[in-house]
C-alpha distance (Angstrom), angle and dihedral (degrees) to the residues before:
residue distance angle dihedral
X1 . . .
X2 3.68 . .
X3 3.79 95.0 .
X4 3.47 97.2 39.0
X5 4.20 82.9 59.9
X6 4.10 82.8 52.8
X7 3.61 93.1 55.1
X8 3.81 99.5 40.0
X9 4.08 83.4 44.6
X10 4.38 80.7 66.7
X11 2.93 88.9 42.6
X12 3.83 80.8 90.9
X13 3.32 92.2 80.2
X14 4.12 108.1 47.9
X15 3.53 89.5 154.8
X16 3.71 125.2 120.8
X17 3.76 125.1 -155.4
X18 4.13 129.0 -142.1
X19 3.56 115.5 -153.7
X20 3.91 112.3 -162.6
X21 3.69 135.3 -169.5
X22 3.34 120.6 -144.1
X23 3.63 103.9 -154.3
X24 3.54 115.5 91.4
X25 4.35 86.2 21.5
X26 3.85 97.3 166.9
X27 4.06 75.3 71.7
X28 3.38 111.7 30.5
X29 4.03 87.0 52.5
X30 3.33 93.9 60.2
X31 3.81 93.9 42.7
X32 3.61 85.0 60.5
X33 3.33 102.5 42.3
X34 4.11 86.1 59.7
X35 4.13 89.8 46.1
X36 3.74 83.5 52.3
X37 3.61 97.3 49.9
X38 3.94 89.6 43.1
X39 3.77 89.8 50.9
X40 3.42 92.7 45.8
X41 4.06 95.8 52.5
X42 3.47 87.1 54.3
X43 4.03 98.4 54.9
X44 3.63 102.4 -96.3
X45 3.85 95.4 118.1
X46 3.98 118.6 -173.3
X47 4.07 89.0 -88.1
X48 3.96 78.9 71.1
X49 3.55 104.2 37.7
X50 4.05 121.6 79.4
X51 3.36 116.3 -170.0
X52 3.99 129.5 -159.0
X53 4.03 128.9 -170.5
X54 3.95 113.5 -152.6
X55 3.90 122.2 -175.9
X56 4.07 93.5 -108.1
X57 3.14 145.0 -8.7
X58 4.01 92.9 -98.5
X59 4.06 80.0 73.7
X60 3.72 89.9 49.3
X61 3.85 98.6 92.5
X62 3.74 97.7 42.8
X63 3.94 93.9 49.2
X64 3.92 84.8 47.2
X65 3.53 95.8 54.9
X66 3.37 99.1 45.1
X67 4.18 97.3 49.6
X68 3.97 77.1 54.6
X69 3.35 98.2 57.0
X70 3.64 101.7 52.2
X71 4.16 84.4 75.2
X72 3.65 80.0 -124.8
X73 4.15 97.9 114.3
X74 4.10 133.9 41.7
X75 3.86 89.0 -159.1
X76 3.91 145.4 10.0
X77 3.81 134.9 -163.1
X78 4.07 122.8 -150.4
X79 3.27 117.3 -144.5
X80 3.78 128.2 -179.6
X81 3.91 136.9 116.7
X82 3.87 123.6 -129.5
X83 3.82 112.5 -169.7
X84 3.77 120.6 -163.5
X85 3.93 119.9 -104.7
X86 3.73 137.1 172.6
X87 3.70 100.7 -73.1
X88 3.97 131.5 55.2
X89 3.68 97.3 -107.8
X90 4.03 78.7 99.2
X91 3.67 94.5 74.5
X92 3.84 90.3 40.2
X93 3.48 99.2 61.3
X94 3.81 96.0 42.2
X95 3.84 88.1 54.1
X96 3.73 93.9 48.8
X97 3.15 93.1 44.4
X98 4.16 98.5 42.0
X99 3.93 95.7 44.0
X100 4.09 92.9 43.3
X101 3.89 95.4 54.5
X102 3.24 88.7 48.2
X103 3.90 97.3 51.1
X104 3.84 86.4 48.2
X105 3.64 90.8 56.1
X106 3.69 94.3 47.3
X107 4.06 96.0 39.4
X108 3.82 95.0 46.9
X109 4.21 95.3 40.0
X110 4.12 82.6 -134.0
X111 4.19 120.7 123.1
X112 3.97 106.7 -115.1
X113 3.91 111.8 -174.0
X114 3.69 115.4 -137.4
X115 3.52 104.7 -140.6
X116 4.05 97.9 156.2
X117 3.82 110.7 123.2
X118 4.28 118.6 -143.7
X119 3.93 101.7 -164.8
X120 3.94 132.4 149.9
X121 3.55 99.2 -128.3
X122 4.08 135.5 49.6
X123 4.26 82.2 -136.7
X124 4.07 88.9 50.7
X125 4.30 80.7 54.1
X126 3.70 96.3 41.8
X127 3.89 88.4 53.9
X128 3.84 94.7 52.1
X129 3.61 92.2 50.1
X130 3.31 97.4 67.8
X131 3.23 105.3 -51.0
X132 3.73 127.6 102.8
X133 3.84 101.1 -42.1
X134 4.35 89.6 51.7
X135 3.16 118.5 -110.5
X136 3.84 119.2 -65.6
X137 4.17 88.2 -160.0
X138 3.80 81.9 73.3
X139 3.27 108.7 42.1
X140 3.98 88.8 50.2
X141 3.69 91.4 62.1
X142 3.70 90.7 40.3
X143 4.02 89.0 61.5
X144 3.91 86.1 39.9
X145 3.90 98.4 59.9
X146 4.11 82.0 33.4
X147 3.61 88.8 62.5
X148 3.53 101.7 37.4
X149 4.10 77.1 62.0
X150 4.13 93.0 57.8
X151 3.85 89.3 43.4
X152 4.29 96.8 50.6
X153 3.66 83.5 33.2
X154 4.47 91.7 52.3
X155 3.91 83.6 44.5
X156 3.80 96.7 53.7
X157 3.88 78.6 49.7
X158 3.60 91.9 -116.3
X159 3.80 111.9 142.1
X160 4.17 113.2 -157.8
């Protein structure tokens, strides 16, 4: 019973945060609008949902981990779209961006879905934002809120 009391004691803040990048925004909208409608279908409606544009998705971990932080949120998605150009700054931000969400998910114990695409070509993005290949802003907060289920289901002691 006790840890069913720590859970419900979070339960303070069933919020979810959306961190956007801006670059690349004909891509990242429509990421977002398919983590909103994913969020939504699953009964976090927009008085639960915050949601917070940063420049790129370098910024993405950063803004994450701070929203996280506040106590304010029991799960974030990152959503941002990094397209391959001439130079290596490519693989730079994808690695910064890759390795910090994942430190913020570790450090702060909280599911944050990855829903930044790496791809060579603005068409490859365009398809994975709702195009033909789904929409990978949806199926980031899908493994979000599924996550957030294995961690309040670990802390009730319940094992799946």
């Amino acid at each position: 019973m006790a840890a069913r009391r720590t859970v419900r004691g979070r339960g303070n803040r069933r919020r979810v945060v959306v961190v956007v990048s801006r670059y690349n925004e004909g891509v990242t909208r429509r990421l977002l609008e398919g983590a909103l409608q994913t969020l939504a279908e699953a009964g976090w409606g927009d008085d639960r949902v915050d949601v917070v544009w940063v420049p790129g998705a370098f910024e993405l971990p950063l803004a994450v981990d701070r929203a996280l932080s506040t106590g304010r949120y029991r799960l974030a998605v990152a959503l941002g779209a990094v397209v391959r150009g001439e130079t290596p700054h490519f693989e730079y931000v994808s690695r910064a961006a890759a390795e910090g969400l994942s430190r913020v998910a570790i450090d702060r114990g909280l599911p944050v879905g990855f829903g930044v695409l790496t791809c060579d070509t603005l068409k490859q993005a365009l398809a994975r934002a709702g195009g033909d290949a789904g929409n990978k802003g949806s199926e980031a907060a899908a493994a979000a809120l599924e996550m957030l289920g294995v961690i309040e289901g670990l802390e009730d002691g319940a094992a799946h």
